[in-house]
C-alpha positions as CSV (number, residue, x, y, z in Angstrom):
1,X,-130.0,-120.4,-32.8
2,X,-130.6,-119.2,-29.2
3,X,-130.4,-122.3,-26.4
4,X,-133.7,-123.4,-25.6
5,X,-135.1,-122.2,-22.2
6,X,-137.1,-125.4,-21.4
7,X,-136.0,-128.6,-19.5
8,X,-137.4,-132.1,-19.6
9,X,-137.7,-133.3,-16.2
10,X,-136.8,-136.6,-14.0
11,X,-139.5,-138.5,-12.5
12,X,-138.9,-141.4,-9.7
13,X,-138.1,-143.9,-12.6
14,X,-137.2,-142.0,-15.3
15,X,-137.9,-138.8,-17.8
16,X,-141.2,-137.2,-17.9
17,X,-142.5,-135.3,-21.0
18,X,-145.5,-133.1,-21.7
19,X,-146.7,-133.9,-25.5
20,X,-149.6,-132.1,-27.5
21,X,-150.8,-134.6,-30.0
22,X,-152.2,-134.0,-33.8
23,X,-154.0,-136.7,-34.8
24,X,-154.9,-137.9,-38.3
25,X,-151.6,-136.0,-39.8
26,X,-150.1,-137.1,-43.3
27,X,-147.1,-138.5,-41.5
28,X,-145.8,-139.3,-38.0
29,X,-143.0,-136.3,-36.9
30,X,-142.2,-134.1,-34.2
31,X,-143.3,-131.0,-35.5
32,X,-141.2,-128.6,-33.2
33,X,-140.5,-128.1,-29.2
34,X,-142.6,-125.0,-27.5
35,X,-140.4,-122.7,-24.5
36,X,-142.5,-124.7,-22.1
37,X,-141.1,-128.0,-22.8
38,X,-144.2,-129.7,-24.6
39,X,-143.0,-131.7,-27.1
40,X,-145.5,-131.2,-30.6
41,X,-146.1,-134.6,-32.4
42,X,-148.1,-135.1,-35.2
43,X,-149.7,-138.5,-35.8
44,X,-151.2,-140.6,-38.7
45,X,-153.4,-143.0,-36.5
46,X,-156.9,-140.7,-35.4
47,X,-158.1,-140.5,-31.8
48,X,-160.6,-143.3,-31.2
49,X,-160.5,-146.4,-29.4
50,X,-157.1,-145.3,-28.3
51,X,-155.0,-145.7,-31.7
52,X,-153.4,-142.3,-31.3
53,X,-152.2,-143.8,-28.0
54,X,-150.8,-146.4,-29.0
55,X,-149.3,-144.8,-32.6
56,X,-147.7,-142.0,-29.8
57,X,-146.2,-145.0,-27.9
58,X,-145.2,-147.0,-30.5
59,X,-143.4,-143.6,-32.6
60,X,-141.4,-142.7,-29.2
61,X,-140.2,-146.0,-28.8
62,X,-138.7,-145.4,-32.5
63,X,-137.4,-141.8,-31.9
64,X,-136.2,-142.7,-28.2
65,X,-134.3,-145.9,-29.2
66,X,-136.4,-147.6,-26.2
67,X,-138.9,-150.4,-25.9
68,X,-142.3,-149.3,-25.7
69,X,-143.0,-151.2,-22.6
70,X,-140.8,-148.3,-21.0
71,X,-143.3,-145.2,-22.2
72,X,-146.4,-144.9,-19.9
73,X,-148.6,-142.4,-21.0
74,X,-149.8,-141.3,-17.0
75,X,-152.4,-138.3,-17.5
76,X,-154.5,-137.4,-20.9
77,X,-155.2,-140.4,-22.1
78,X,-158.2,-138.7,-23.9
79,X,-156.9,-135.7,-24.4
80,X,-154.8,-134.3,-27.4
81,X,-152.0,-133.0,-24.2
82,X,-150.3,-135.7,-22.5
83,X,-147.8,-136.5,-19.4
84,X,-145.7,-139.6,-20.7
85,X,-142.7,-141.1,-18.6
86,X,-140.3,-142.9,-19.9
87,X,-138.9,-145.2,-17.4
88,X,-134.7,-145.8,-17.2
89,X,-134.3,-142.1,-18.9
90,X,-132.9,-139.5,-17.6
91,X,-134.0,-135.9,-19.0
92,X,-130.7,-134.9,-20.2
93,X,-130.6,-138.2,-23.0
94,X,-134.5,-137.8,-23.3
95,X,-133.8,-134.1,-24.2
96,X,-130.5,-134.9,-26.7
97,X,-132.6,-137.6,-28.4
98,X,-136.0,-135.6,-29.4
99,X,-133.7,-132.3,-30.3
100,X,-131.6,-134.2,-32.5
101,X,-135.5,-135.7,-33.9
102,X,-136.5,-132.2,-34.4
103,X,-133.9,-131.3,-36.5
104,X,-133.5,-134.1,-38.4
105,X,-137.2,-133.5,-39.6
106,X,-136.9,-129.8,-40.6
């Protein structure tokens, strides 16, 4: 398998991620990482009232090892595309951890 071309990025307090949600899937997973760097996650909870929002914070708490208090999701907050940061992270752990995610799920 070729390396991947993307890279997650630092922010001022931490790892930044670009996520495209699925909502209303049969189980929660990430589904696979795009060249660009957006992370694909598919989720059980559907997009209303913010559940999927707080089923995507919630999941990468679990799949990061991190409290959710640390994952702000800071733009698309209605949207299925997302900006999260994850406070305390740097992108080269935030990238080993969903990578080794991915993998685990195929």
């Amino acid at each position: 398998m070729a390396p991947r071309k993307f890279h997650f990025h630092d922010g001022s307090t931490g790892a930044a991620l670009t996520i495209r949600i699925t909502p209303r899937a049969s189980r929660n997973e990430i589904s696979t990482v795009l060249d660009d760097g957006t992370v694909k996650i598919r989720l059980t909870a559907p997009p209303v009232e913010g559940q999927a929002n707080e089923a995507l914070v919630k999941f990468l708490g679990e799949v990061l090892d991190v409290a959710p208090s640390r994952i702000e999701i800071v733009a698309g907050q209605k949207g299925r595309d997302k900006l999260v940061t994850i406070s305390g992270m740097d992108s080269t752990t935030l990238q080993e951890r969903v990578l080794a995610k991915v993998a685990k799920s195929r």
